[in-house]
C-alpha positions as YAML, in Angstrom:
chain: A
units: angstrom
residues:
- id: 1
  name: UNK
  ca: [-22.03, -20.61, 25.73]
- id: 2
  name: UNK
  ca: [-18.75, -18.70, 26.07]
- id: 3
  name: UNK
  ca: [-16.95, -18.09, 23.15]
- id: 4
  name: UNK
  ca: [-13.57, -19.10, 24.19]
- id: 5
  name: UNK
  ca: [-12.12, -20.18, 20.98]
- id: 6
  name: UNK
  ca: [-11.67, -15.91, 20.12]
- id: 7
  name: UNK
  ca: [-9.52, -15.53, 23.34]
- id: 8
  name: UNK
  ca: [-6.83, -16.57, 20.97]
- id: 9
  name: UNK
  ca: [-7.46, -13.87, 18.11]
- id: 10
  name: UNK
  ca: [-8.37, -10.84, 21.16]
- id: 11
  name: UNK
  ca: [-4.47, -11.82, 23.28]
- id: 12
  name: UNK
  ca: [-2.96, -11.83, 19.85]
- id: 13
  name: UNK
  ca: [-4.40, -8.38, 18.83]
- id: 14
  name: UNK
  ca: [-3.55, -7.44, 22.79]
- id: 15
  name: UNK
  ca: [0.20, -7.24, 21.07]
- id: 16
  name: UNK
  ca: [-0.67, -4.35, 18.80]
- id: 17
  name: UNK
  ca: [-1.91, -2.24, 21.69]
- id: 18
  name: UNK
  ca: [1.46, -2.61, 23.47]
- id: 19
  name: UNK
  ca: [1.53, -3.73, 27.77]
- id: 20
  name: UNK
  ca: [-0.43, -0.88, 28.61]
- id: 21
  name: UNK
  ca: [-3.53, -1.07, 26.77]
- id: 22
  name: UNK
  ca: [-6.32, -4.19, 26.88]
- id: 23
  name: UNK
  ca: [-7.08, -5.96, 23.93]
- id: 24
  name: UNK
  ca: [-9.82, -4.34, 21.78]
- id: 25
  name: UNK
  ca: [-13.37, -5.48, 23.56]
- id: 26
  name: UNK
  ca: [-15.57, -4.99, 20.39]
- id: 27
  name: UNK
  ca: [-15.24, -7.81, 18.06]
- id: 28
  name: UNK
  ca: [-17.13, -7.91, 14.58]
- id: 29
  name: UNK
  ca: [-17.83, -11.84, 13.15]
- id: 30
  name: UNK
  ca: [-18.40, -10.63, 9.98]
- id: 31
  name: UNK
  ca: [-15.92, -8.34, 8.14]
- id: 32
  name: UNK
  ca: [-15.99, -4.68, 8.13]
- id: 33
  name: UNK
  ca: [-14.37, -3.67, 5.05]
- id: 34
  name: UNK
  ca: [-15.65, -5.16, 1.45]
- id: 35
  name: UNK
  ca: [-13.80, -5.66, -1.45]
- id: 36
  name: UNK
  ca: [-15.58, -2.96, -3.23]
- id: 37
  name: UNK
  ca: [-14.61, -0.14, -1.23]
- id: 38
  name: UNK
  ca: [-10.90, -1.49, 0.38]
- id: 39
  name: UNK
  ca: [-8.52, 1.64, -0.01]
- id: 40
  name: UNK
  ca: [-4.90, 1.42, 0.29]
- id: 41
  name: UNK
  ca: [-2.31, 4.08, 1.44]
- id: 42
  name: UNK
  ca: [1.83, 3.41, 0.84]
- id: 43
  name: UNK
  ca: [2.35, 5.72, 4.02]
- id: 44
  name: UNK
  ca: [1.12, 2.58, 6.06]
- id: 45
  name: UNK
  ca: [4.05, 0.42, 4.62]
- id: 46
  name: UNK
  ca: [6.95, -0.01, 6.88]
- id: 47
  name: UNK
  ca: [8.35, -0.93, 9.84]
- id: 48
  name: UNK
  ca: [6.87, 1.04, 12.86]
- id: 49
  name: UNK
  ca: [8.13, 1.12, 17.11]
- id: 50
  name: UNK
  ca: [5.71, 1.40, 19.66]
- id: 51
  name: UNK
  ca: [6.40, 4.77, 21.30]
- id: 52
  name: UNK
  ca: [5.64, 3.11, 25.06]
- id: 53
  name: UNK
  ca: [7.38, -0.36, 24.45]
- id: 54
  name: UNK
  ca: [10.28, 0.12, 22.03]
- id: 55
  name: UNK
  ca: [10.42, -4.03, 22.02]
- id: 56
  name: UNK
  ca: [7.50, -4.00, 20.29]
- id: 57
  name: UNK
  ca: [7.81, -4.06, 16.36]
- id: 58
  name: UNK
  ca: [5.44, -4.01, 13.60]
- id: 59
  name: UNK
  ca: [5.87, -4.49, 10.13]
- id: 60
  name: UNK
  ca: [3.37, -3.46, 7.83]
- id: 61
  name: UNK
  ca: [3.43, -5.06, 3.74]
- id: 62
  name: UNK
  ca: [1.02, -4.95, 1.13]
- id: 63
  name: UNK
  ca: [-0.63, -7.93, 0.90]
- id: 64
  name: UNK
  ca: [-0.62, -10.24, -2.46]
- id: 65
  name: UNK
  ca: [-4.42, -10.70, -2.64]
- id: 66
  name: UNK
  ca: [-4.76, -6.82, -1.60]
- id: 67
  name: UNK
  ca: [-5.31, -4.77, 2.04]
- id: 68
  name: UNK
  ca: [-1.87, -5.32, 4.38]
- id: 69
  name: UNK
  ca: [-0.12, -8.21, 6.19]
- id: 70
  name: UNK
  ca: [0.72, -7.26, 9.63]
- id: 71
  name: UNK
  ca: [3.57, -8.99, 11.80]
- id: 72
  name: UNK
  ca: [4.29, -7.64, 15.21]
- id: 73
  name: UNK
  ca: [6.96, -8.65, 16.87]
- id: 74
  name: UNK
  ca: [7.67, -8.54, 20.72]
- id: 75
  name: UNK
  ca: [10.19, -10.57, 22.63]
- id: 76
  name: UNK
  ca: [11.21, -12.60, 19.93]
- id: 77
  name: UNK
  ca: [7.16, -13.59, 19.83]
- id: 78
  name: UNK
  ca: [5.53, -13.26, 16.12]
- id: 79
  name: UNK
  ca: [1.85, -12.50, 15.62]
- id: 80
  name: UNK
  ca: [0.48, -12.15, 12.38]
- id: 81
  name: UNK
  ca: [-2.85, -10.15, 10.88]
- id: 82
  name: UNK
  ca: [-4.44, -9.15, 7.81]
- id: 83
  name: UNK
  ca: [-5.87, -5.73, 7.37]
- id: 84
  name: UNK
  ca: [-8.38, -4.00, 4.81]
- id: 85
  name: UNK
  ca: [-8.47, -0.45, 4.88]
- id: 86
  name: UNK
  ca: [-11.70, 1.28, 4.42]
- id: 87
  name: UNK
  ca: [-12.75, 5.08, 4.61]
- id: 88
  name: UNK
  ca: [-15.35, 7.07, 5.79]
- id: 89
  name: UNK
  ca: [-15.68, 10.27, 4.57]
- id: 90
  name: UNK
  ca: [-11.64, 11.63, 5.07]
- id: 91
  name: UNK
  ca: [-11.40, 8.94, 8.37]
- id: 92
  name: UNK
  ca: [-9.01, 5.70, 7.55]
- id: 93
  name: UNK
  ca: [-9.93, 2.55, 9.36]
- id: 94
  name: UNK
  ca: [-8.25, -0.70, 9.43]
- id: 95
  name: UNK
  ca: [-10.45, -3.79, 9.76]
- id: 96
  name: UNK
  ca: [-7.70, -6.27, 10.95]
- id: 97
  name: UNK
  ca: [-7.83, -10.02, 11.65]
- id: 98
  name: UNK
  ca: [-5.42, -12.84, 12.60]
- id: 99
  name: UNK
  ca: [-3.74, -14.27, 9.76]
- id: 100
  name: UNK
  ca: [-3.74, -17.35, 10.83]
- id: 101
  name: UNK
  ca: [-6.42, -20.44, 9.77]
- id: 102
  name: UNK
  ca: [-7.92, -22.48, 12.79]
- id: 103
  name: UNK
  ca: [-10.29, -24.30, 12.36]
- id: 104
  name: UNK
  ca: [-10.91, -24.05, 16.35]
- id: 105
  name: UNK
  ca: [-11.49, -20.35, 16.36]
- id: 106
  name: UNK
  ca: [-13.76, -18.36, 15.13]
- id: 107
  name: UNK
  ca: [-11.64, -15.22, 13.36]
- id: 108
  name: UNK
  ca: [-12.76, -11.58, 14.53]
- id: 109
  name: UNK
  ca: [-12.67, -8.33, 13.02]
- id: 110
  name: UNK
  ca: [-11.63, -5.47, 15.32]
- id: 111
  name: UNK
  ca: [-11.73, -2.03, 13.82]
- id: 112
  name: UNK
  ca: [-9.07, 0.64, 14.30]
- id: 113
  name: UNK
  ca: [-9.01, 4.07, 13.42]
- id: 114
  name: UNK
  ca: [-5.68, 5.85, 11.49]
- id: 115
  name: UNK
  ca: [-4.31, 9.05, 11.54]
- id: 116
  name: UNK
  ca: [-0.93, 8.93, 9.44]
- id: 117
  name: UNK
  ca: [1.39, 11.42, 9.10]
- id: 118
  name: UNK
  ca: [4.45, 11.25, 7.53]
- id: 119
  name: UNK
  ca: [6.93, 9.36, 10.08]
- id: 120
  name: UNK
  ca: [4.27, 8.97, 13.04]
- id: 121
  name: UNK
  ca: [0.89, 6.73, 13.07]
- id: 122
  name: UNK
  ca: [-1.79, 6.99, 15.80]
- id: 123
  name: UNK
  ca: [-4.23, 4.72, 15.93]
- id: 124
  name: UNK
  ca: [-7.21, 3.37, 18.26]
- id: 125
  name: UNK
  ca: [-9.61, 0.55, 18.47]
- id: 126
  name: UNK
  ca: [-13.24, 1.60, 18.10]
- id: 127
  name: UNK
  ca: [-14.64, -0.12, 21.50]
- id: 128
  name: UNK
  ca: [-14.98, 2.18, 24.00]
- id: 129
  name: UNK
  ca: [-17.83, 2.00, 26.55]
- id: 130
  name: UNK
  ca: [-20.07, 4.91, 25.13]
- id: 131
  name: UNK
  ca: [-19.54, 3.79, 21.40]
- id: 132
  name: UNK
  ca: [-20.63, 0.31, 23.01]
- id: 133
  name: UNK
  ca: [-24.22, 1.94, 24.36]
- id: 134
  name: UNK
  ca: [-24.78, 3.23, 20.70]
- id: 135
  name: UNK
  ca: [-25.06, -0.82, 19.52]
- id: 136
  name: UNK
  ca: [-28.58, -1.37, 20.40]
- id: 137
  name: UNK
  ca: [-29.90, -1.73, 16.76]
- id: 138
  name: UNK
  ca: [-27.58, -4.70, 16.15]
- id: 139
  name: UNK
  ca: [-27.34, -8.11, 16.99]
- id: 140
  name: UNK
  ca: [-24.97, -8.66, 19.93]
- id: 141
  name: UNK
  ca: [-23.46, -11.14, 22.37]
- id: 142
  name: UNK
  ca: [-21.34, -10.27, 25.69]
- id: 143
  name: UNK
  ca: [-19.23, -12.50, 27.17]
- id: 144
  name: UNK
  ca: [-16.20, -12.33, 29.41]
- id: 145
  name: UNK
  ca: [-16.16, -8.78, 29.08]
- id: 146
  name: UNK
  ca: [-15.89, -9.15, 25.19]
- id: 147
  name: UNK
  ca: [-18.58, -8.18, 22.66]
- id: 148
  name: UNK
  ca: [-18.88, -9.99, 19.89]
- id: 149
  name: UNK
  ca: [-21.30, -8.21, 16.87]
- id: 150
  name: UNK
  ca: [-23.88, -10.92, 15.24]
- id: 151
  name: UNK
  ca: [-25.00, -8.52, 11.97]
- id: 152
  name: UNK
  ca: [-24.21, -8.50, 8.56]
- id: 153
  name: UNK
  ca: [-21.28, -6.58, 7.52]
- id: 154
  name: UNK
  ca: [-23.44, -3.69, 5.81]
- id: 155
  name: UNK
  ca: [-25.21, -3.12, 9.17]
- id: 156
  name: UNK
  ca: [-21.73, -2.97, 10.95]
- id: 157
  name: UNK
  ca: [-20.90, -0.25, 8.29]
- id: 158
  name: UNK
  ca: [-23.50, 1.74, 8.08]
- id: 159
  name: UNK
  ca: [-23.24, 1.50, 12.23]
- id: 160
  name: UNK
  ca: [-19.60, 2.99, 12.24]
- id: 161
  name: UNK
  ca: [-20.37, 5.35, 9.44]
- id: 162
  name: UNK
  ca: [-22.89, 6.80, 12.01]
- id: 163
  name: UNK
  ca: [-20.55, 6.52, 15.36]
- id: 164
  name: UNK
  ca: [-16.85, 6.18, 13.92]
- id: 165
  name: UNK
  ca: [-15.55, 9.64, 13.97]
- id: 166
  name: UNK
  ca: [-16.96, 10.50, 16.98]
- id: 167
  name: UNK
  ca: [-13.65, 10.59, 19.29]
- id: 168
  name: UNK
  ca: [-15.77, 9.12, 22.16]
- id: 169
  name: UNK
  ca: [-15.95, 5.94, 20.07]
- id: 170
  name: UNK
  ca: [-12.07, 5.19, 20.46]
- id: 171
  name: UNK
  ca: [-10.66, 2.88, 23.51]
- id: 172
  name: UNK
  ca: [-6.44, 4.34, 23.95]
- id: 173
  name: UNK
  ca: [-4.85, 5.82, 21.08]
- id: 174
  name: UNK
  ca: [-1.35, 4.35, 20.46]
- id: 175
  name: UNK
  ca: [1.55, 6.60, 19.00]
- id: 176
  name: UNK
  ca: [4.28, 4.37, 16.72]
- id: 177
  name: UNK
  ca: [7.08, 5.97, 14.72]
- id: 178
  name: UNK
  ca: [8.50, 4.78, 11.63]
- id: 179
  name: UNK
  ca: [11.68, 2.98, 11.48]
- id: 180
  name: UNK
  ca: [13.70, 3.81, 8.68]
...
């Protein structure tokens, strides 16, 4: 069985990348970050431009029940996410989701990477094709080209605290500067 319904959640997170970069192809069910180790840094608040599309906008807030409420904005289009930042060792990661409630998708966690620095943010999706052959001791399903991970969200950690700051792990990075 296909799972069609996240085609919805992986185009809208195909907006953050910007036109030149696919959607992220490594989709967690369960959620990465847990409430008991969600970190939060201000220098992730703001507005932020694409440095490849300058239509594309996002606006980064804190979020009332905690983590970050992401809107990006392209063509007069609005896409909303929620975020929870988590770290490993000195690495930031984002583990960001649509916003939205439908009860006719099933909501995915991709995971991105951070680098901040002062008025300029990098960041990548963790889904590349090697970090992809490291999976094999969790549960998995492939389907049009998207993998989709089955385990428990303290498998998926322990998983990226093994393979997340390996730079091979990373799909494109994208560069955004802040607007003021």
């Amino acid at each position: 069985m296909k799972l069609t319904s996240m085609l919805a959640a992986l185009a809208a997170l195909a907006v953050l990348t910007g036109c030149e970069s696919p959607a992220p192809s490594l989709i967690s069910l369960e959620p990465v970050a847990t409430a008991k180790d969600t970190a939060f840094d201000n220098g992730l608040i703001g507005t932020w431009e694409e440095q490849a599309d300058k239509d594309l906008i996002a606006i980064i807030r804190r979020a009332d029940s905690g983590g970050y409420q992401i809107s990006a904005v392209s063509s007069g289009a609005v896409l909303s996410f929620q975020a929870q930042m988590f770290r490993l060792g000195d690495d930031e990661f984002l583990d960001i989701s649509p916003a939205d409630d439908n009860d006719f998708r099933i909501p995915g966690h991709a995971v991105m990477r951070l680098w901040i620095s002062g008025s300029s943010l990098r960041w990548a999706f963790l889904d590349s094709d090697w970090l992809k052959e490291q999976i094999t001791a969790l549960a998995t399903h492939n389907s049009d080209g998207k993998m989709q991970l089955f385990s428990p969200t303290a498998a998926v950690r322990a998983f990226i605290a093994a393979n997340g700051a390996d730079e091979k792990a990373y799909g494109k990075t994208a560069t955004w500067q802040r607007i003021p």
